[in-house]
N, C-alpha and C positions, 0 to 999 in steps of 0.2 A: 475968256470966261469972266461974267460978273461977279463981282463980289458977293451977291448975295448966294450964287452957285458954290462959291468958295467955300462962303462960311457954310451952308447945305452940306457940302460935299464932307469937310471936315469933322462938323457934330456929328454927323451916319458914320465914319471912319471911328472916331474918338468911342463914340459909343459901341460900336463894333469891337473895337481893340479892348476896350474898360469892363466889359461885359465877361471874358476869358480870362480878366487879374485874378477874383478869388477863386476861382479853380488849378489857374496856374500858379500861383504865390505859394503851398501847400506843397505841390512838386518842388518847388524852385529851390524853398530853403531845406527840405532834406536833402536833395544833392546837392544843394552850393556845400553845407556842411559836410554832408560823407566827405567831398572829394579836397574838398580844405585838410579836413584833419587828416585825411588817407595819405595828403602829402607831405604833411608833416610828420606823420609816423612815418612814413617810406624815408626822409633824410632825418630821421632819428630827432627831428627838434623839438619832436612831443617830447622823447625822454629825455632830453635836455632841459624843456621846464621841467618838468618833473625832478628833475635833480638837483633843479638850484632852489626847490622849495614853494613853487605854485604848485596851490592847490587846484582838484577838479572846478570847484565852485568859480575861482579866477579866472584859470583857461576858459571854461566855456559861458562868463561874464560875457562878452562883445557878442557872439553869437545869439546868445538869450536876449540882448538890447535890441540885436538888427531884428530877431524873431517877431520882437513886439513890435516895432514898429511895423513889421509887413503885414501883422495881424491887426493893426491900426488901418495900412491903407487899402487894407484887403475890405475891412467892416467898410469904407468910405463907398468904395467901391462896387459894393454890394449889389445896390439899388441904380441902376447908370440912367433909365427913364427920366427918374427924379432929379438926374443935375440937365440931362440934355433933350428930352422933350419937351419941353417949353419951348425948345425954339425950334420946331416942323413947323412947316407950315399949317395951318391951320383948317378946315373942309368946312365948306359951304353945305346949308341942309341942300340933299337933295345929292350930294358928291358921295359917290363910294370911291373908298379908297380899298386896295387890295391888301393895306395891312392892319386893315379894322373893317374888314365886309368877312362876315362871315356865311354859308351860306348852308341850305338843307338841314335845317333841325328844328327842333320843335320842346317845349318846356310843355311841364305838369302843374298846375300848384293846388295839391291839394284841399289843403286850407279853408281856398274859396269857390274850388270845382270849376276851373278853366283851364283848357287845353288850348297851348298855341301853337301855330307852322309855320315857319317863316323858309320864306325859299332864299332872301337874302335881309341882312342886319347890319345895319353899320356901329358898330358901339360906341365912335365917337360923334355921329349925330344926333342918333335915336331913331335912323330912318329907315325903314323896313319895305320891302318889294314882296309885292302877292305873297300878303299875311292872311291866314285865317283864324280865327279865335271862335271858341262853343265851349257856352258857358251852361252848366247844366246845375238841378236841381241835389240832394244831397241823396236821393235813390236814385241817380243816374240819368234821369230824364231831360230831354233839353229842352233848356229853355229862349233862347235863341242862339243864332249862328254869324260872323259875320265874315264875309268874304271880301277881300279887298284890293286893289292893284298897288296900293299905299298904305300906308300906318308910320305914325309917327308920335315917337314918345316924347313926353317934356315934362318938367314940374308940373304944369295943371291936367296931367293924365292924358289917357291918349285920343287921336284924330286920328279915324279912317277916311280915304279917299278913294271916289270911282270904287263904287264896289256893290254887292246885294246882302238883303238883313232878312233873315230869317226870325219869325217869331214865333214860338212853339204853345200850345194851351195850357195854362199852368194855376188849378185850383179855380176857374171860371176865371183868369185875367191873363190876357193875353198882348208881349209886349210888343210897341211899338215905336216908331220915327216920328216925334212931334215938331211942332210948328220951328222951334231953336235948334234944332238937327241932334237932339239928344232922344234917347231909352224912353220912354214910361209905359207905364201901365195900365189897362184899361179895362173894364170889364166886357169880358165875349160873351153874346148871345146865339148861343148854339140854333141853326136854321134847320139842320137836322136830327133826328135819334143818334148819338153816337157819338154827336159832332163834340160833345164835353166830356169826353175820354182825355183823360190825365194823361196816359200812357200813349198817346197818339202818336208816329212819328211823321208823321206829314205837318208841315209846316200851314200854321192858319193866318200869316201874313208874310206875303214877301213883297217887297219895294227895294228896287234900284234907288242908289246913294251916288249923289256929288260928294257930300259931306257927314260923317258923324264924330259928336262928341262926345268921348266919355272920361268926364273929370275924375270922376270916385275911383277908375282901375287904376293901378300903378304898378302892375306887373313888370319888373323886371327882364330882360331877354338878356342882358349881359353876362351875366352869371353860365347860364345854359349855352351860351355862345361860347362864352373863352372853355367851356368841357369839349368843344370840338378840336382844339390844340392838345399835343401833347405837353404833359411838366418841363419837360425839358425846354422847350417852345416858351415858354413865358417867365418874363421877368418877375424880381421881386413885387412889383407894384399889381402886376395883373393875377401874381398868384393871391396878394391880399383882397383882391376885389372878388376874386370867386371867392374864399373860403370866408369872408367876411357878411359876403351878401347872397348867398346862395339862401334859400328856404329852409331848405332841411342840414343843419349843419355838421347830425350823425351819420350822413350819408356815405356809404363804402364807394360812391365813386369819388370822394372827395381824398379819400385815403394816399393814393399816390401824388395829389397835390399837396399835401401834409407836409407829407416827404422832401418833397422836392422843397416847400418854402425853409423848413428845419435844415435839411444839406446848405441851402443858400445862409443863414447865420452859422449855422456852425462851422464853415469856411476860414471864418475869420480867424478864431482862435489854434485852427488847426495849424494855421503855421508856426504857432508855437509847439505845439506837440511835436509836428515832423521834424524841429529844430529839436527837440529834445532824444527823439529815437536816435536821430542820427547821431548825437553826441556820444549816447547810450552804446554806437556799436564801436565809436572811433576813439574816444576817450578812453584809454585802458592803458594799466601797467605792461601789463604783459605787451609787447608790439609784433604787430601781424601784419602778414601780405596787405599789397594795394588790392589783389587777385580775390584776395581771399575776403576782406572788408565785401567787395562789390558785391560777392557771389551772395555772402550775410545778407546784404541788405537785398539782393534780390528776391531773396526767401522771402525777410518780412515782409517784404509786398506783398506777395504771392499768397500769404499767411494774411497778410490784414484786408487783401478783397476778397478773399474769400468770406472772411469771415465778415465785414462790411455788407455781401453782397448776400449773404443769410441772416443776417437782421432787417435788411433792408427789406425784405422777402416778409417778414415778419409782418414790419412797420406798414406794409402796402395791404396785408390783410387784414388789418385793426387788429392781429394782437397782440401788439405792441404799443405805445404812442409813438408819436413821431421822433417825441422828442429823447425816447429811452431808443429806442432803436437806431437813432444817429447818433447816439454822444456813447452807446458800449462803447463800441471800435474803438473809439478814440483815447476814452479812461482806461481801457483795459490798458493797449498799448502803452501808455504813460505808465501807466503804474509800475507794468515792468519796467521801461527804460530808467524810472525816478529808482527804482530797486537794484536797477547794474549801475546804476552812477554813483549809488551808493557803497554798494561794494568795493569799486575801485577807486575810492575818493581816497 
């Protein structure tokens, strides 16, 4: 194996593995702690500090330090694209790759009254396979069409390739493919009665294309592409480019992408919280079964995705935010465990 297969091999591994910390970190420190303290209450050496004069706050001092720090490498963690894509290899225009070709969907953008269909998109080169785009007037009427084997996006707007241009009659001017492979406009002289019908759906020029240029559009397809994956399917980085760059940014399909980027930060802090429930059930005067702690904290689970999984339900309908519907669970729960830690302080 070559080295550059190695180092390949291992950023896909790393990233793969780094990708599962802040979801796993949040499990990890409520049961490292249950089952810490369970054993110390099971050989009575909870109440043994407890008898020579630590307090709650003491004892559960080391555990609240490991918490932050795994709510540290958990936030690090977060975003895994961001430390280890950089080094994929890189696609050539004209290369689809299977983990950026997206394919069969089609974008709206109001705005400026263009519909597009892409049968496939690459999002990291901008390269598009049998695209059509129909761009029409603000009552619906078109005003050309353009059909194409190629399309390709870049800063200076976009190039169709191998394709046919439809130009529809629009107010006596009727557009066309000029001499520099771009749109203009020209005035039509109707050869028949009828022939200067606004409303006409018959197309009053069509020319086969090697090439056309269109600087001024700068539509988007990446946004509309990454909505064919599920939230769960995409990283921090790609859920910020849909909701970032998407058209309509009050849109209810954007709703459970919300969601998903809000779960993703509030991750981080959660393993403080889980570090604190758990203290919550195991830190107590009173001492109690190992049997009996487990079963408790089984509950709370039980109890807290429930109720997680009916906010969540909320936040994914808009009425909630994203950000109230993920952070209840979490303050509720604190509140009470910060309320029994108090008690048997």
């Amino acid at each position: 194996m070559s080295s550059n297969s190695f180092i390949f091999t291992f950023n896909a591994f790393a990233q793969n593995a780094t990708s599962y910390i802040p979801w796993l970190f949040p499990i990890s420190c409520f049961v490292g702690t249950l089952f810490t303290f369970s054993f110390l209450s099971k050989d009575n050496e909870l109440l043994a500090l407890y008898s020579t004069g630590f307090s709650t706050i003491l004892i559960a001092r080391p555990i609240i330090g490991i918490a932050l720090v795994c709510s540290l490498f958990s936030w690090l963690c977060r975003d895994v694209e961001k430390h280890f894509g950089s080094s994929h290899s890189s696609h050539s225009v004209g290369q689809l790759n299977g983990n950026s070709q997206f394919s069969s969907f089609h974008m709206r953008i109001k705005s400026v009254n263009r519909t597009w269909f892409f049968e496939n998109y690459d999002i990291e080169t901008g390269m598009a396979q049998n695209v059509h785009m129909y761009f029409s007037d603000n009552e619906g009427n078109d005003l050309y069409r353009i059909r194409a084997q190629f399309g390709q996006k870049s800063s200076h707007g976009w190039i169709f390739k191998d394709g046919f241009f439809l130009g529809f009659l629009s107010d006596g001017e009727i557009p066309i493919i000029n001499e520099e492979n771009k749109v203009s406009w020209e005035p039509f002289s109707p050869t028949l009665e009828g022939d200067s019908s606004k409303n006409s759906i018959s197309p009053r020029y069509k020319k086969e294309f090697l090439e056309i240029q269109l600087p001024n559009i700068d539509d988007d397809p990446k946004p509309y592409a990454l909505l064919k994956k599920r939230p769960k399917e995409l990283d921090l980085q790609g859920l910020n480019d849909l909701l970032e760059n998407f058209p309509d940014p009050n849109s209810p399909k954007l709703y459970p992408y919300r969601m998903r980027n809000a779960q993703l930060l509030w991750n981080a802090p959660s393993c403080f919280f889980a570090s604190i429930c758990a203290l919550a059930l195991t830190l107590r005067t009173k001492q109690n079964s190992s049997t009996f702690l487990i079963g408790n904290a089984l509950l709370w689970i039980i109890i807290f995705y429930i109720f997680r999984t009916l906010c969540d339900a909320l936040g994914k309908q808009g009425f909630l935010s994203e950000w109230i519907s993920t952070g209840i669970p979490l303050f509720f729960f604190l509140m009470i465990s910060i309320g029994m830690l108090w008690r048997s302080r």
